[in-house]
C-alpha positions as CSV (number, residue, x, y, z in Angstrom):
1,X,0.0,0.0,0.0
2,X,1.7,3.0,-1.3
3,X,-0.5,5.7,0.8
4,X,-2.6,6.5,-2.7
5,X,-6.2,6.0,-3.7
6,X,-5.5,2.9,-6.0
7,X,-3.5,0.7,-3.8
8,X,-6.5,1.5,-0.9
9,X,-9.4,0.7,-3.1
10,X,-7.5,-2.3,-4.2
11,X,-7.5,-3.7,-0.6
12,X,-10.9,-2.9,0.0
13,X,-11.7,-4.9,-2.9
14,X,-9.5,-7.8,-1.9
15,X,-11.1,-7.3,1.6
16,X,-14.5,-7.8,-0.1
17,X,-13.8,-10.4,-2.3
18,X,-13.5,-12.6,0.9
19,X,-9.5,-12.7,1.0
20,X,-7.7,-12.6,4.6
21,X,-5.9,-9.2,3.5
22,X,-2.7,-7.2,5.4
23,X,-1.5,-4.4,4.4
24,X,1.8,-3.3,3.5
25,X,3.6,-0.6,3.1
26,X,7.3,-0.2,1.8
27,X,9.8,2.1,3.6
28,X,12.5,2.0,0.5
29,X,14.7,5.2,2.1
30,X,16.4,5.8,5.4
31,X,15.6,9.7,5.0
32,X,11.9,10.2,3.5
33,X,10.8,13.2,3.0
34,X,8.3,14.2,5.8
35,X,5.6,15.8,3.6
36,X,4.8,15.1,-0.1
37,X,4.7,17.8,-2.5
38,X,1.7,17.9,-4.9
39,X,2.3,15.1,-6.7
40,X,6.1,14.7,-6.4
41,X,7.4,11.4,-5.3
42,X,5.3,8.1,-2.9
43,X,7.3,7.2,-0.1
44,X,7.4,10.1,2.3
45,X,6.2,10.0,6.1
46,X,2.5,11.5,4.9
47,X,1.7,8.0,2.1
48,X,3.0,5.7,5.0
49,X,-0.1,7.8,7.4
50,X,-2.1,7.6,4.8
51,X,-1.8,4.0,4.1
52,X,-2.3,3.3,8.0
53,X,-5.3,5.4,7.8
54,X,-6.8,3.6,5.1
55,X,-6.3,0.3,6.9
56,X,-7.6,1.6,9.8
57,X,-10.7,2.0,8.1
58,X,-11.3,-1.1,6.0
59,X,-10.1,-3.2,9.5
60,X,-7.1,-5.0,8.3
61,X,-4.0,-4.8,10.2
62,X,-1.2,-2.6,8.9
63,X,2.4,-3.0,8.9
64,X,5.8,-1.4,7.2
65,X,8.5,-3.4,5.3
66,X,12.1,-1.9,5.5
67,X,13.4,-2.5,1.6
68,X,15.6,0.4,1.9
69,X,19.2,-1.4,1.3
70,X,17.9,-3.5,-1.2
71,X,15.9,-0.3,-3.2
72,X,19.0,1.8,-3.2
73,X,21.2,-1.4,-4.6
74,X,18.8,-2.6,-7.4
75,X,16.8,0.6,-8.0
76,X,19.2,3.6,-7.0
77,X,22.5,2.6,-7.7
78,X,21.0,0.9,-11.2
79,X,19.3,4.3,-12.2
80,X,22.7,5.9,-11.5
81,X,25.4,3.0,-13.6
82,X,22.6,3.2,-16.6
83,X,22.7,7.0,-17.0
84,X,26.7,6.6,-16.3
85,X,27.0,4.6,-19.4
86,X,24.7,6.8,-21.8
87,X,21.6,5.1,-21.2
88,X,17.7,6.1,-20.4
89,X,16.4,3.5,-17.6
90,X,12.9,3.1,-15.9
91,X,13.2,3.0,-12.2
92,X,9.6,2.0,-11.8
93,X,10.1,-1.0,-14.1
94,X,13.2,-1.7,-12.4
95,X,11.5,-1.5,-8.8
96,X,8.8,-3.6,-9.8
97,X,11.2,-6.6,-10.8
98,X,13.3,-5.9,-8.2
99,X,11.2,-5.0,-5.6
100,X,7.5,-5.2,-5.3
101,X,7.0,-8.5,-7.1
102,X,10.7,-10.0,-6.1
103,X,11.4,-9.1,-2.7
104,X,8.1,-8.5,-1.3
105,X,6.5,-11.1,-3.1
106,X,9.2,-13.4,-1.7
107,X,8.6,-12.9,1.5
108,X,5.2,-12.7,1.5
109,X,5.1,-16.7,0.2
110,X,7.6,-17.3,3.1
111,X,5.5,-16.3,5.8
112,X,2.3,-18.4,4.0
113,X,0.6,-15.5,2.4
114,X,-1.0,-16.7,-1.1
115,X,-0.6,-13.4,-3.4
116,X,0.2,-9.8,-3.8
117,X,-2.3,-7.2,-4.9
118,X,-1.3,-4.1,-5.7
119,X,-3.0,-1.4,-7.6
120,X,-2.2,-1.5,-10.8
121,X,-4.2,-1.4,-13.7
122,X,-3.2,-4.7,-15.7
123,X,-5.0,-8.0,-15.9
124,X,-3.9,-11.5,-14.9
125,X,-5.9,-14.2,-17.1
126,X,-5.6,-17.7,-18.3
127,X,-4.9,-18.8,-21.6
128,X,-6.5,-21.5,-23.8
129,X,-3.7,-23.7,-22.8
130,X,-4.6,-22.6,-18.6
131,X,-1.1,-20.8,-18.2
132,X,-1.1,-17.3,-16.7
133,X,-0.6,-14.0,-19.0
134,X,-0.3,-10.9,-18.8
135,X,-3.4,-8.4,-20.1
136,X,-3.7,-4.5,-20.5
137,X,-5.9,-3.1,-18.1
138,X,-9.8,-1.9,-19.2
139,X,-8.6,1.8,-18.8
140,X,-5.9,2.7,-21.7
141,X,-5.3,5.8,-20.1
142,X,-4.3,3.9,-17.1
143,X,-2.9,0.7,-18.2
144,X,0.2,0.0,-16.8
145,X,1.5,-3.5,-17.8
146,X,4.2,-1.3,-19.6
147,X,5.9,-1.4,-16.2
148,X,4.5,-4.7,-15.2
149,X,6.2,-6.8,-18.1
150,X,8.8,-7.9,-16.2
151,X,7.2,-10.0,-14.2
152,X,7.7,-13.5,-15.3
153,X,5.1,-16.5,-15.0
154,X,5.5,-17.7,-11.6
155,X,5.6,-14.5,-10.2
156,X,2.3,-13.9,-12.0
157,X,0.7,-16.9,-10.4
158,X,0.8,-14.9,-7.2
159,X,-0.1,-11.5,-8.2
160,X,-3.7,-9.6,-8.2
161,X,-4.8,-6.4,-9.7
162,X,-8.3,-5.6,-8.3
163,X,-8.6,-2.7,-10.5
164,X,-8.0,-4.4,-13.6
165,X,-12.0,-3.8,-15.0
166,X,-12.2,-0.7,-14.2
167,X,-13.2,1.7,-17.1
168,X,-11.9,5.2,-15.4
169,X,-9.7,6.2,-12.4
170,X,-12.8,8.7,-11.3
171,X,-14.6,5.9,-10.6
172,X,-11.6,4.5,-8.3
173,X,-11.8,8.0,-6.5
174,X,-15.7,7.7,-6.4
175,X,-15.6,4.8,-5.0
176,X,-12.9,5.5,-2.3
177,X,-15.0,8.9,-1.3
178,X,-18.1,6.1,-0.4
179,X,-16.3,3.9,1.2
180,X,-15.3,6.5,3.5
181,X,-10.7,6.9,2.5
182,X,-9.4,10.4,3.3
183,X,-7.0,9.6,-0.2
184,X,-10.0,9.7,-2.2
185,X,-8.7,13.0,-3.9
186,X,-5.1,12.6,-3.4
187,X,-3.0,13.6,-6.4
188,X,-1.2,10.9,-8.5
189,X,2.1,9.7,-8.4
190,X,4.3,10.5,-11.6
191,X,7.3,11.2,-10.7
192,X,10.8,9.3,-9.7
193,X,9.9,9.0,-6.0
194,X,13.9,9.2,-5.2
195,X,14.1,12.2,-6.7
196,X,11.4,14.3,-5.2
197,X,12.3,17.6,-6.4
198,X,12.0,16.5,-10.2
199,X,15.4,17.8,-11.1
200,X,16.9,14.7,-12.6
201,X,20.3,15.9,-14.1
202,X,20.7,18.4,-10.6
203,X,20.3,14.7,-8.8
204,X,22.9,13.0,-11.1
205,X,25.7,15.4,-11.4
206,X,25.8,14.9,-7.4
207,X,26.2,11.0,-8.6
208,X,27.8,11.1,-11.4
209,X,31.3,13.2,-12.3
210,X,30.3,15.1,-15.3
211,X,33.1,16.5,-17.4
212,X,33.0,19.1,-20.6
213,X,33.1,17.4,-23.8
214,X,32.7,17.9,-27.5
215,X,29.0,17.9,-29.0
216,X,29.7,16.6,-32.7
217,X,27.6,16.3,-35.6
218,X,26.7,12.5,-37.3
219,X,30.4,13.5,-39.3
220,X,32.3,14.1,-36.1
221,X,32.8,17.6,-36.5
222,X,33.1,19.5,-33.7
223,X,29.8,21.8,-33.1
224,X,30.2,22.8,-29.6
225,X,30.9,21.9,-26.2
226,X,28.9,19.9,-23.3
227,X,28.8,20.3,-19.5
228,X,28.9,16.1,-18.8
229,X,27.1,13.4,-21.8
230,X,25.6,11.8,-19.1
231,X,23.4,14.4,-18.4
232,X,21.8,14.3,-21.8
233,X,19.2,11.4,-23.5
234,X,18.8,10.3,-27.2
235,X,15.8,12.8,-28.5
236,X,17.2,15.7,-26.5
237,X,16.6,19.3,-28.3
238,X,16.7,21.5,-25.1
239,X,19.9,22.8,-23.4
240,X,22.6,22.1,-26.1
241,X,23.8,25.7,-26.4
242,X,25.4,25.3,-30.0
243,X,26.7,28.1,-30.8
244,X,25.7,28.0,-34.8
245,X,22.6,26.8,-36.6
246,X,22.2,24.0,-38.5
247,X,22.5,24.4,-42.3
248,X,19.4,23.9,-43.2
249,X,18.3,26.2,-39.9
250,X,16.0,23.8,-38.7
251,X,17.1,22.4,-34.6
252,X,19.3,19.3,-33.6
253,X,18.6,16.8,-31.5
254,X,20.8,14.2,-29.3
255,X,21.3,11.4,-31.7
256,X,23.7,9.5,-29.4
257,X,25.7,9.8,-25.8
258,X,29.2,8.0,-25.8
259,X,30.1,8.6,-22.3
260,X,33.9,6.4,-22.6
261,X,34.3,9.5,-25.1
262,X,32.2,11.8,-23.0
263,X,30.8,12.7,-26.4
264,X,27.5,13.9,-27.3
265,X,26.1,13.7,-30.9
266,X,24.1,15.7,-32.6
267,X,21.5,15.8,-36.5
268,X,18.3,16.9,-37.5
269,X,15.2,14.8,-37.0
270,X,15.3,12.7,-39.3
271,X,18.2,10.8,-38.2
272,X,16.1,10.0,-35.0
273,X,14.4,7.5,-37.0
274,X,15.2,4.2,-35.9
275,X,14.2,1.1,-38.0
276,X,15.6,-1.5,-36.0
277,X,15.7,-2.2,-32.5
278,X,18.3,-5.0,-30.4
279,X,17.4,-5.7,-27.1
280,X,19.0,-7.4,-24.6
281,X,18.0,-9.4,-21.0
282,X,14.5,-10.7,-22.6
283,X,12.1,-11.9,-20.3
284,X,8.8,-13.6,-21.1
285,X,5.2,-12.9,-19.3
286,X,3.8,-15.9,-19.2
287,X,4.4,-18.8,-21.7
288,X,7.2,-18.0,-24.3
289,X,6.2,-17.9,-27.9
290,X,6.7,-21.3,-29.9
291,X,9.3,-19.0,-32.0
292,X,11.3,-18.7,-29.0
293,X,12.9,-22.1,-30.2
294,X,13.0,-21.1,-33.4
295,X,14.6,-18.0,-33.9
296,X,11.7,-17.3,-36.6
297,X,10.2,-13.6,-36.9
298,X,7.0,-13.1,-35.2
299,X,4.4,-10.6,-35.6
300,X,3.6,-8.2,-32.6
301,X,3.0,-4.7,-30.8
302,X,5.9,-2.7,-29.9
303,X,5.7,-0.2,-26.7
304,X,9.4,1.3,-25.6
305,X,7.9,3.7,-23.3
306,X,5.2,4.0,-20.6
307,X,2.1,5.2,-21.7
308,X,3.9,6.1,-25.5
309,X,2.2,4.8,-28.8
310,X,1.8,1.2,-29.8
311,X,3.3,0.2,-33.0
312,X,2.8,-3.0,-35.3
313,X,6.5,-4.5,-35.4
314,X,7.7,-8.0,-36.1
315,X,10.4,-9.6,-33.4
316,X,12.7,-12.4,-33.4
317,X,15.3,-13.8,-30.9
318,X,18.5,-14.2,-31.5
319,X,21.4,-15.4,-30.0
320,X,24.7,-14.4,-30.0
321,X,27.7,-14.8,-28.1
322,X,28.7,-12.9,-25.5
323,X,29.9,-9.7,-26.2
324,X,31.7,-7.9,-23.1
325,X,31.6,-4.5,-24.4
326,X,28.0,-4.3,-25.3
327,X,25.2,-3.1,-22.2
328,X,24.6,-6.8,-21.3
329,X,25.0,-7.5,-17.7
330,X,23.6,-10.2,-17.4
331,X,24.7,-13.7,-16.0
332,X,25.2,-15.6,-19.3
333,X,27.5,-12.5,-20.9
334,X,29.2,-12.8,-17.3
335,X,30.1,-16.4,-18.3
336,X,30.5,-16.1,-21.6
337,X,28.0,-18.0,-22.7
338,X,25.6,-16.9,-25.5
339,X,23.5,-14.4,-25.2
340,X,19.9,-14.2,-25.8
341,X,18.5,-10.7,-27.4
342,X,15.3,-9.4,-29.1
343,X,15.9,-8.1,-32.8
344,X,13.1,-5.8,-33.3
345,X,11.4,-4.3,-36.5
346,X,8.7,-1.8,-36.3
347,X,6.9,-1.1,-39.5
348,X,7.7,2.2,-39.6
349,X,10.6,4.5,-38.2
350,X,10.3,5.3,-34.5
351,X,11.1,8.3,-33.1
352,X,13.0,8.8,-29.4
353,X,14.2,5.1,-28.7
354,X,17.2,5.6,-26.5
355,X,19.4,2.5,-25.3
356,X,18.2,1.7,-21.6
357,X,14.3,2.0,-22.5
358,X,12.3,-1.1,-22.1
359,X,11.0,-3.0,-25.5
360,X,7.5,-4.0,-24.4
361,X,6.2,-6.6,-27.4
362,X,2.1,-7.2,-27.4
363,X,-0.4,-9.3,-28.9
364,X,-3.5,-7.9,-29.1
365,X,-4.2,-7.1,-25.5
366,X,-1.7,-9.4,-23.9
367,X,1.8,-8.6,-22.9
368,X,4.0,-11.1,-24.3
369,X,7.4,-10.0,-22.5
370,X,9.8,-7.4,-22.5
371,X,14.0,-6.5,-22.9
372,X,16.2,-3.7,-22.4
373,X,17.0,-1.7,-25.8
374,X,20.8,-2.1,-26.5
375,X,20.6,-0.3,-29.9
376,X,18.6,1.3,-32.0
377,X,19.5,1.7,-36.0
378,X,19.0,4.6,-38.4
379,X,18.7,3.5,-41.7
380,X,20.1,6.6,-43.2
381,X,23.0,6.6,-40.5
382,X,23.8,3.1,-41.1
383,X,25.1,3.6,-45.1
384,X,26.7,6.6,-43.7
385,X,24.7,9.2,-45.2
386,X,23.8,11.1,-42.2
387,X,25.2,14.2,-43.7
């Protein structure tokens, strides 16, 4: 129970659906912030209050789970390494994984507890075949199994989403108002909670040592110069301070961040198209494709950022070996062993895909897994015509 009006209605509807519910809240820093700030952030003194509160009045006992170490290790530290090496992450995504439905979940089937709700709008169903997938939500404005793809089939066995029918949040809030929640007209959470203030590059250059470098064009010439490449993301027209315009005098836009060559590079739009995606760390929700085996092309959804358009695409695995200098982490390009990637085709060129995002692959309404985007191809940059 994060201390807003989902998460509350959520237990009340667990609560009424017969289930023997407790609720839980998460203390994930040693120094919260004592009072929220409009909508800024959902783990200060006030949400842990109001989640008490609301259990208070829906009669279920109430406690508060100390995840702080493990939140600033796999959530924190993570956010901070992926900017550090030129990349866009999603710390919710990552706490989700991480957090919510690893840690907590883990603990709550060692002390006997059957399933976490939470509330977020997705859908847990069955398939023909009676394995567990992964569904969008009834609200589209609200769906959130962008962030829940992760989440791999047995951790969906033990997961509920009360609100996964519902057609509109203000009937959430309507319905918290009757049943009597002071959170009924709390504001939403949107931002990164560890980062309260919403300054995201004041945050990292605290983190991160940020050095001048050159901003060069898709030719290497040298158009200006950077306060740190971390600080900037792929799709990035704001704040480059180039001191001469483009010839064609229409803006530039960061096409690239090398941060070994604390380099930032620069084009027009056009060479933000991207026409194929690799990504890396692939995880399933729910049953894997049959072309999993395969390696043969697919035909899906693509979704590489929360609550950004769906496009047709067609997707294929690969794998390759292990290649130490790429973003892969993971504990097969540890080994050395092969690696197992996404190759990604939309149908037409993308716009803003930056290495880090999450690749969230769909059919129809169901999520069929997700991976972490490695690289992203513009045609036109490819046969080296970017000029």
């Amino acid at each position: 129970m994060s201390g807003g009006v989902d998460s509350a209605v959520a237990a009340a509807r667990a609560v009424d659906a017969g289930h023997d519910v407790v609720g839980v809240h998460l203390a994930l820093s040693r120094m919260p912030g004592t009072l929220r700030t409009g909508s800024r952030g959902c783990c200060t003194i006030e949400d842990a209050s109001d989640a008490w509160r609301a259990c208070e009045v829906l009669g279920i006992p109430f406690y508060t789970w100390d995840f702080s170490e493990r939140f600033q290790t796999d959530v924190v530290e993570d956010f901070v390494a992926e900017y550090a090496a030129g990349r866009t992450p999603n710390p919710c995504l990552r706490c989700n994984e991480k957090i919510k439905f690893e840690a907590l979940l883990d603990r709550a089937i060692e002390l006997g507890f059957d399933a976490v709700a939470t509330g977020h709008y997705a859908r847990v169903d069955r398939g023909p075949d009676g394995r567990v997938q992964l569904h969008r939500a009834a609200d589209d404005a609200k769906d959130q199994s962008y962030v829940l793809a992760v989440l791999r089939e047995d951790q969906l066995e033990h997961c509920l989403f009360p609100l996964a029918d519902t057609p509109s949040k203000d009937l959430v809030r309507a319905e918290a108002a009757e049943r009597g929640l002071s959170v009924a007209q709390k504001p939403d959470s949107h931002d990164i909670c560890f980062i309260p203030d919403g300054d995201t590059r004041g945050w990292l250059a605290e983190r991160i040592a940020l050095e001048p470098g050159p901003i060069v064009d898709a030719d290497g010439v040298e158009l200006g110069t950077h306060a740190g490449a971390q600080a900037y993301t792929v799709g990035q027209r704001k704040g480059l301070a180039i001191g001469r315009p483009a010839p064609d005098g229409k803006p530039r836009f960061v096409l690239e961040v090398r941060p070994k060559e604390n380099t930032v590079v620069v084009g027009g739009r056009e060479l933000l198209d991207v026409d194929r995606i690799t990504a890396i760390r692939p995880s399933w929700a729910g049953a894997p494709l049959p072309e999993d085996a395969t390696g043969a092309w697919f035909d899906c959804d693509l979704q590489f950022r929360a609550h950004g358009e769906i496009v047709p695409a067609r997707a294929r695995v690969v794998r390759t070996p292990a290649d130490r200098t790429s973003a892969d982490r993971s504990p097969a390009a540890e080994a050395g062993d092969d690696v197992v990637a996404w190759e990604i085709e939309p149908t037409h060129p993308l716009r803003g895909v930056a290495p880090g995002q999450s690749a969230v692959l769909y059919r129809d309404t169901r999520v069929l897994g997700q991976a972490t985007i490695d690289t992203a191809r513009n045609a036109r940059l490819a046969a080296g015509t970017g000029a």
